[in-house]
VOPAGU-2260 file (C-alpha; in pm, 1 decimal, decimal comma):
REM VOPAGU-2260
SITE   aa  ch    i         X         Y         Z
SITE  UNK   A    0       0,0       0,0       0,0
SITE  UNK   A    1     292,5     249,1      73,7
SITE  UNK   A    2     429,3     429,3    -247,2
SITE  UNK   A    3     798,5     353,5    -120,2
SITE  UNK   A    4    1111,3     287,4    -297,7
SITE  UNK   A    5    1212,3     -69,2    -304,7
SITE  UNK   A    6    1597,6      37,2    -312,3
SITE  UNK   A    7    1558,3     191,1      61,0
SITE  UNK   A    8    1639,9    -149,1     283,3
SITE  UNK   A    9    1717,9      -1,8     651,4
SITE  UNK   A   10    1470,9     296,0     725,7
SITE  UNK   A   11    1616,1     547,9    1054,4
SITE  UNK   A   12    1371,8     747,6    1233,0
SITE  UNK   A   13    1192,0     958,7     994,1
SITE  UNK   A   14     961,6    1304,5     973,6
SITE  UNK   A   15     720,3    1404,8     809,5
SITE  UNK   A   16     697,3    1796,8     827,9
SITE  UNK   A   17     425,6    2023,3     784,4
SITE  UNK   A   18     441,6    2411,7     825,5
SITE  UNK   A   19     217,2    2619,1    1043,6
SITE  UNK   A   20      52,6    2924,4    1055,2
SITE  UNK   A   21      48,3    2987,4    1396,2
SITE  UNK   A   22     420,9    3156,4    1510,2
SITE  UNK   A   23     497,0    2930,3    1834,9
SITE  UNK   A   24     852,6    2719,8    1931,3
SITE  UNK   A   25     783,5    2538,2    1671,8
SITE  UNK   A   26     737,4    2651,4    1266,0
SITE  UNK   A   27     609,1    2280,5    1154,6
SITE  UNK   A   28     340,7    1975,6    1228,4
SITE  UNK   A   29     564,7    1694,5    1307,4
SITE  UNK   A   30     452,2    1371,1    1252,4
SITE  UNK   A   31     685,6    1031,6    1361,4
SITE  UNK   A   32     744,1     722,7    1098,0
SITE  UNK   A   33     728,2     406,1    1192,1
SITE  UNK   A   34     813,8      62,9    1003,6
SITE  UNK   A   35    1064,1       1,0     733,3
SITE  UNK   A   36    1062,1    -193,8     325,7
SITE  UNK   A   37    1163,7    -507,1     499,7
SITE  UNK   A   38    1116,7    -715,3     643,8
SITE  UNK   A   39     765,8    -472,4     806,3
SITE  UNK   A   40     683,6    -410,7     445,0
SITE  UNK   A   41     455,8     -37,6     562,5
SITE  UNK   A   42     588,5     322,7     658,9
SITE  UNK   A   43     307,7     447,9     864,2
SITE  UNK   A   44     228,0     739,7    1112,0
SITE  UNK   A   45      57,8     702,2    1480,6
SITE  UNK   A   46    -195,6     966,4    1481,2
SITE  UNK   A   47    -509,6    1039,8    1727,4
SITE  UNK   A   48    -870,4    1034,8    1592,3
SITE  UNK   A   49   -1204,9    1124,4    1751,0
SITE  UNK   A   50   -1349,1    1230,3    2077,3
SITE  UNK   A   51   -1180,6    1094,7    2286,6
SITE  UNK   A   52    -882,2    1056,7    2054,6
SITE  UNK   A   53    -760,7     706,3    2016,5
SITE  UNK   A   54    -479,2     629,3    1826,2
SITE  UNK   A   55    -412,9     445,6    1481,7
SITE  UNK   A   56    -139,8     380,5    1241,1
SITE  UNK   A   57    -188,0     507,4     887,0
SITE  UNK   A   58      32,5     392,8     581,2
SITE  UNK   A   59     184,6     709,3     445,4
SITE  UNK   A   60      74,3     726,4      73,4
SITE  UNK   A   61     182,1     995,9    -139,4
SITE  UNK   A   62     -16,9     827,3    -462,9
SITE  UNK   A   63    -377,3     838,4    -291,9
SITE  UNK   A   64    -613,4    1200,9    -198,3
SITE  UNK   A   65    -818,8    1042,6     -15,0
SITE  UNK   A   66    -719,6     990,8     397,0
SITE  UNK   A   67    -904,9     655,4     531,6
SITE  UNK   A   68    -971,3     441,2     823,8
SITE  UNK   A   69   -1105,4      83,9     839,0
SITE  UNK   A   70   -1410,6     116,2    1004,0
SITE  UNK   A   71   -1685,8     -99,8    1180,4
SITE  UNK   A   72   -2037,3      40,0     974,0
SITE  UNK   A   73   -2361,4    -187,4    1155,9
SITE  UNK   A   74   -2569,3    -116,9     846,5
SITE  UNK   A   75   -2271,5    -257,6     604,0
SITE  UNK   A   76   -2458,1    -480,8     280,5
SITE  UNK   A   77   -2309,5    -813,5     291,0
SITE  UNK   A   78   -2030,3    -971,2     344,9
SITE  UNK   A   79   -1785,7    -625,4     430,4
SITE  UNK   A   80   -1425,8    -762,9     435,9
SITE  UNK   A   81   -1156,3    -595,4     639,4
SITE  UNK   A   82    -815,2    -683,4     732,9
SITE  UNK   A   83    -686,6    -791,9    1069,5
SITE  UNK   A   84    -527,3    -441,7    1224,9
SITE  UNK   A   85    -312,1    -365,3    1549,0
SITE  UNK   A   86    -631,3     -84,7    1688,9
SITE  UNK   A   87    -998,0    -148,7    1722,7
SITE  UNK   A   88   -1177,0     -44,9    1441,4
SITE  UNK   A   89   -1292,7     282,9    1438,3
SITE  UNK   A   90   -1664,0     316,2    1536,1
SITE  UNK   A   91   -1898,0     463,4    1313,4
SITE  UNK   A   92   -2096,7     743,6    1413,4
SITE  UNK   A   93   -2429,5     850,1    1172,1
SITE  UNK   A   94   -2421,4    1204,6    1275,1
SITE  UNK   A   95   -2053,1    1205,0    1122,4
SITE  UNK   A   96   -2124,9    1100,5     786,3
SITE  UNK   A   97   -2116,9    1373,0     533,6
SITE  UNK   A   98   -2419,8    1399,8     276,2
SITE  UNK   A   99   -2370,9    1330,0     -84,8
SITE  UNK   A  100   -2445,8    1722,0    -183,8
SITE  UNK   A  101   -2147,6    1807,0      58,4
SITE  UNK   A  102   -1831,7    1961,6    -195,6
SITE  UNK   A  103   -1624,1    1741,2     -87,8
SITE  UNK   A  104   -1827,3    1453,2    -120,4
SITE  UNK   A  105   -1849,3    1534,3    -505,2
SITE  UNK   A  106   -1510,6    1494,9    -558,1
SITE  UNK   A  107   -1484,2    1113,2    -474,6
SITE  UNK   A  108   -1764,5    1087,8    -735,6
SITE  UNK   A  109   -2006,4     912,6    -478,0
SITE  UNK   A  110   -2230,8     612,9    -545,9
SITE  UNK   A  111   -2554,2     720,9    -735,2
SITE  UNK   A  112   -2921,4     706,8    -558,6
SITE  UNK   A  113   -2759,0     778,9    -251,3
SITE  UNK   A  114   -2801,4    1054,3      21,7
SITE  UNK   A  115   -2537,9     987,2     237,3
SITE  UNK   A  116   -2145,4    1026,8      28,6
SITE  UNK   A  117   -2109,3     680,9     -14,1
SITE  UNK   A  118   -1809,4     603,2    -244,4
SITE  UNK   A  119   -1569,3     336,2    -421,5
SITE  UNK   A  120   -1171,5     403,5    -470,8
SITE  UNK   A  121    -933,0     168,2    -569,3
SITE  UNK   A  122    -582,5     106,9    -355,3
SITE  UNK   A  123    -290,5    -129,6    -371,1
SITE  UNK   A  124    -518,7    -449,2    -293,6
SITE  UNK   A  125    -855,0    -385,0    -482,5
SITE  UNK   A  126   -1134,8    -148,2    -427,6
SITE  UNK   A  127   -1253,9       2,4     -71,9
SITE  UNK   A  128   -1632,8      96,2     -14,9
SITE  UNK   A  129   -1660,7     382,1     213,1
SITE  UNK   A  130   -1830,0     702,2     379,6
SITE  UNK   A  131   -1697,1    1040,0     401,5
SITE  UNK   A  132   -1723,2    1114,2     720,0
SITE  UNK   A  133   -1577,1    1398,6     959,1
SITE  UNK   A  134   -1394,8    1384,8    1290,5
SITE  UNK   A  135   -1134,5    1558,6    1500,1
SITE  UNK   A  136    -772,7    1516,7    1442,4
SITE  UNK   A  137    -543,5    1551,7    1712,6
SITE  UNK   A  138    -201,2    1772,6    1576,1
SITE  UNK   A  139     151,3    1701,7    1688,1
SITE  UNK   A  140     304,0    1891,0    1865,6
SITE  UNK   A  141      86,1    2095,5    2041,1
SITE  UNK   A  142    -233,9    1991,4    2203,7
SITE  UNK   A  143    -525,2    2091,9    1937,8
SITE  UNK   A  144    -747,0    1960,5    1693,1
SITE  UNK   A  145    -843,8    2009,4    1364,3
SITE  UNK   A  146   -1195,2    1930,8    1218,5
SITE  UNK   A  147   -1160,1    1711,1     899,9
SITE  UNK   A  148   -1318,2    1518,5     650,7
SITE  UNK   A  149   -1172,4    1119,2     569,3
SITE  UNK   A  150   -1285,8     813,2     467,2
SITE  UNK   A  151   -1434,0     509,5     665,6
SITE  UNK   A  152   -1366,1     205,3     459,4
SITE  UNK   A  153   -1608,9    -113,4     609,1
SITE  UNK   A  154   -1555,9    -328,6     290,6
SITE  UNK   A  155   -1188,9    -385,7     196,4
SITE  UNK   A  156    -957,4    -679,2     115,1
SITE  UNK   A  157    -588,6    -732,6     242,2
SITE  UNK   A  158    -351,2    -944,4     475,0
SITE  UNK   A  159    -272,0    -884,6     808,6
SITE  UNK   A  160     -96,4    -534,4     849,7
SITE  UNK   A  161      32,7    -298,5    1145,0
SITE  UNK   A  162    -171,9     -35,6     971,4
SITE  UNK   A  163    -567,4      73,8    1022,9
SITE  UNK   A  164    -565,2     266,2     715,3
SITE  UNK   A  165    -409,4     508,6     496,9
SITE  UNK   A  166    -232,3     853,3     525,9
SITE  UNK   A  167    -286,5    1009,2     188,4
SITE  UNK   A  168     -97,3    1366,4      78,0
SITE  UNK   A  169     -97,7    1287,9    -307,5
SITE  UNK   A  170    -185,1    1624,7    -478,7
SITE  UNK   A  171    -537,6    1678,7    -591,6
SITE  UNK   A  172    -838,4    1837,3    -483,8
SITE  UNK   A  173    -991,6    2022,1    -179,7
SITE  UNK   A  174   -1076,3    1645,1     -32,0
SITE  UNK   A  175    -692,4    1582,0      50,5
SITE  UNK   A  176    -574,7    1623,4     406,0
SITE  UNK   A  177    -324,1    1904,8     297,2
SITE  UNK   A  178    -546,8    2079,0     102,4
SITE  UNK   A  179    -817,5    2053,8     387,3
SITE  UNK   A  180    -543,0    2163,6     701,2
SITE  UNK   A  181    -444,7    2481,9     480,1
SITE  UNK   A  182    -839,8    2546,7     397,4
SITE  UNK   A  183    -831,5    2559,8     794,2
SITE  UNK   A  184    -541,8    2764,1     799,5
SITE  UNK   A  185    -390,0    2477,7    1030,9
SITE  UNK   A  186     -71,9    2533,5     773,5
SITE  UNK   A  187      58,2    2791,8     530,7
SITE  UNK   A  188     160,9    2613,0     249,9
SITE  UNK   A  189     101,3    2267,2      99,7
SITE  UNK   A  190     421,8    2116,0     153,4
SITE  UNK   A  191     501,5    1819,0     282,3
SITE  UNK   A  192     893,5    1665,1     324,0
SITE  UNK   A  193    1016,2    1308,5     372,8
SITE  UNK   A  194    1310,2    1253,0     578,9
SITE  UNK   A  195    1425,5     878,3     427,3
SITE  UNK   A  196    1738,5     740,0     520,2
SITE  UNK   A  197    1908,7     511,0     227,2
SITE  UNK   A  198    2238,0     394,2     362,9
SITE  UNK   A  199    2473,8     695,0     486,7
SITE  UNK   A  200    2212,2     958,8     295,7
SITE  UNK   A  201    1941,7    1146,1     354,2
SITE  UNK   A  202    1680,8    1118,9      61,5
SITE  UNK   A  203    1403,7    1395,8      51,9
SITE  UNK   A  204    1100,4    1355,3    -133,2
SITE  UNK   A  205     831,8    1612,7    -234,8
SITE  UNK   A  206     521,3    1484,5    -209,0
SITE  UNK   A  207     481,4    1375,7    -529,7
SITE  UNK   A  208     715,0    1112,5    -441,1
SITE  UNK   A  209     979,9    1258,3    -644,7
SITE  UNK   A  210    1341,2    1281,5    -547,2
SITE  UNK   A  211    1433,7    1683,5    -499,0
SITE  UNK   A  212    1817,2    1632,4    -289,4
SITE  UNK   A  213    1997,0    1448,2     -51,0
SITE  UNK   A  214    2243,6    1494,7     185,9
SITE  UNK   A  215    2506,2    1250,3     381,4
SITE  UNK   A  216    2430,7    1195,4     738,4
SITE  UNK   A  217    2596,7    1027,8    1045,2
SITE  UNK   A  218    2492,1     944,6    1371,1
């Protein structure tokens, strides 16, 4: 699921930075990666979600717009397949589910006949069925949170994975997680930097996934 490099065999501890508009002690949004290529197989991010926040790891993706969650839905149709995950699924709440009229909702091109923003999107292992829903992110760094909009996927296939879901900063429309945190004025600028370690280097990604410099490092 994680648009990696398959060169990059020993992953350090990495960042993902984000700048903010607030002037504090700190000029970014800070988030921690976890996991390596191999023998893990996922990069992912701990981040907190809801009220009260609970925690769950997200597989950075920089090829997807859409930020998701596995989720438990009562009312799923069928039989809703979900992989085996380190958190509890996150609970779905009706009064978070954002109507198919919503903007937002009309950029995932939502399932026809439908009130609530039902959707499809595909991802490394097949399609996920989902809601757009919206909940409270907790921000590194500093103790607030952010109102935003993200996906619950209840019908999804895959293996067994440290991961609940997917962190996705791909560029695209007002639904991403970038564009939604600047909308909110949460950040000043879409930008987002990797901090990958390949070897004795430092490789730094846009987030495009393209390669934009390195330097040497040393511990």
């Amino acid at each position: 699921m994680a648009s990696t490099t398959a060169s990059i065999t020993r992953i350090l501890p990495l960042l993902l930075l984000l700048l903010l508009t607030v002037p504090s002690s700190s000029s970014y949004i800070k988030f921690d990666l976890h996991g390596n290529v191999y023998p893990v197989g996922h990069i992912y991010v701990t981040i907190k979600i809801g009220e009260p926040a609970k925690e769950y790891n997200l597989d950075v993706d920089t090829g997807s717009i859409l930020t998701w969650l596995q989720c438990h839905d009562p009312n799923c149709r069928g039989d809703c397949k979900k992989w085996r995950q380190p958190h509890p699924y996150y609970e779905l709440t009706p009064g978070k589910v954002l109507p198919r009229n919503d903007p937002l909702c009309r950029e995932l091109h939502p399932v026809p006949g439908e009130q609530k923003c039902r959707y499809r999107i595909a991802y490394a292992h097949g399609n996920s069925k989902g809601l757009l829903i919206r909940d409270k992110l907790t921000l590194p760094s500093r103790n607030a949170q952010q109102s935003i909009a993200f996906g619950c996927g209840y019908d999804q296939p895959g293996v067994p994975a440290p991961v609940d879901g997917i962190l996705a900063h791909g560029r695209g429309p007002s639904v991403t997680l970038i564009s939604q945190l600047k909308r909110e004025r949460a950040i000043t600028k879409d930008l987002i930097t990797h901090y990958i370690t390949m070897q004795d280097r430092i490789v730094i990604y846009d987030n495009e996934g393209s390669q934009i410099g390195w330097a040497h490092h040393s511990c």
